[in-house]
C-alpha positions in Angstrom: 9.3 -2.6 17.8 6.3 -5.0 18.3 3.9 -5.3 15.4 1.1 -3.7 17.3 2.4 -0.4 16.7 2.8 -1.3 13.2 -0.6 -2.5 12.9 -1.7 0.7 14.7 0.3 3.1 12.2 -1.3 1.2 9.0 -4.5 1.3 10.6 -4.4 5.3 11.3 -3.0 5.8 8.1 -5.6 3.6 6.2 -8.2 5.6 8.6 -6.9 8.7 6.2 -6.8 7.6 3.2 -3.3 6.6 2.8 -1.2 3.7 2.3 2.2 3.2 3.7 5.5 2.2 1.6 7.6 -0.6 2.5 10.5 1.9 2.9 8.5 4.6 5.4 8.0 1.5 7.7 11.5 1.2 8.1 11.5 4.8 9.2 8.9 3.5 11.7 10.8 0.5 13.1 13.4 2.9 13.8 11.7 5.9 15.2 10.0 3.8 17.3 12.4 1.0 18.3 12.1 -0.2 21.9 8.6 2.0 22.3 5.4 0.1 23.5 1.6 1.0 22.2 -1.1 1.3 25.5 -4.2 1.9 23.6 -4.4 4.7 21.2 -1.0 5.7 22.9 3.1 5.2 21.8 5.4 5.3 24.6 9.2 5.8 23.9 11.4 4.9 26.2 13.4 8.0 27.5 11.2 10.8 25.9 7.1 9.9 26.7 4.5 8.9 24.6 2.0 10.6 21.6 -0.8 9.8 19.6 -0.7 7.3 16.9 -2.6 9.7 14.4 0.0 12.5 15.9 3.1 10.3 14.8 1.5 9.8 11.5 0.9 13.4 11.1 4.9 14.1 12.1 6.0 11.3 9.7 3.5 12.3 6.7 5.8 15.7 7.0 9.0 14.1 7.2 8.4 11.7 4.2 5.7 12.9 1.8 6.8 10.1 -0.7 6.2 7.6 1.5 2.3 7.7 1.5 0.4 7.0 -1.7 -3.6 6.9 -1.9 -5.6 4.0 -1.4 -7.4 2.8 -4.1 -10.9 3.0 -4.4 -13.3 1.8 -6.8 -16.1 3.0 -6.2 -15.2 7.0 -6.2 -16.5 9.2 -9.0 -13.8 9.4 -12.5 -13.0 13.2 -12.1 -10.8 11.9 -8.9 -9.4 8.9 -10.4 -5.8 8.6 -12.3 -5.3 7.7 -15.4 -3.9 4.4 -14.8 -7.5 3.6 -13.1 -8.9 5.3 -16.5 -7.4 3.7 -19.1 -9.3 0.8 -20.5 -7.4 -2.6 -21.0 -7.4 -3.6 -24.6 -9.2 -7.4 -25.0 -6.1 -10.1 -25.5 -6.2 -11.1 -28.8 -6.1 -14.9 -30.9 -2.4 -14.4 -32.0 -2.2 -13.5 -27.9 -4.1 -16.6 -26.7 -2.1 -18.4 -29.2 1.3 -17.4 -27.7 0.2 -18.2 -24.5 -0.1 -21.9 -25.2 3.1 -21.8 -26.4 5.1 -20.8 -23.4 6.5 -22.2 -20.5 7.9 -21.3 -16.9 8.0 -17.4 -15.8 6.5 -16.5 -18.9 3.2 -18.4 -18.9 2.7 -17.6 -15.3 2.8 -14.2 -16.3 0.9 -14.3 -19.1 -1.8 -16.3 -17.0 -1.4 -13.4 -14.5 -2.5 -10.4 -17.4 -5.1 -13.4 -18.6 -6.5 -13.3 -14.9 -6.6 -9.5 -14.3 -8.3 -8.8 -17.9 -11.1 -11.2 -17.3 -11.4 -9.8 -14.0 -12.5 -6.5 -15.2 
């Protein structure tokens, strides 16, 4: 499967509202080995060709699980979760001061949290 159709599935799905898991695009690669995307349209060798947004629509029934929504910031807080509620605490001294203490995987971590909290 080229990674035109792949493009063209994220891109449809995206166009909905929804993202696609890593494990779902296997299930695409599969469906839809050997096929070819003309424009708008997925040809499979042996049985024809359908829609992009009708192949979404097919796998969106077979795998539910597989599609999550995108995130988006700037929609009002009765539709957001409560992981995009919940207010991160400020990072403390005693924080800071364990921070300068580590090394490796840990500090590149902590420098991670440090970033995304000052990114607010």
């Amino acid at each position: 499967m080229s990674t035109e159709i792949e493009d063209a599935v994220i891109s449809a799905a995206h166009a909905t509202g929804y993202t696609v898991n890593a494990a779902t695009m296997m299930t695409v690669a599969i469906d839809l080995s050997g096929s070819t995307l003309v424009g708008d349209l997925i040809t499979i060798p042996g049985k024809g060709s359908l829609k992009v947004t009708d192949y979404l629509k097919d796998l969106h029934d077979r795998a539910p699980s597989g599609f999550s929504r995108l995130q988006q910031p700037d929609k009002p807080d009765a539709e957001q979760t409560v992981a995009e509620l919940r207010r991160k605490r400020p990072l403390d001294a005693a924080w800071h001061a364990r921070r300068a203490g580590a090394t490796g995987i840990t500090r590149a971590h902590m420098n991670e949290i440090a970033s995304r909290r000052a990114g607010r």
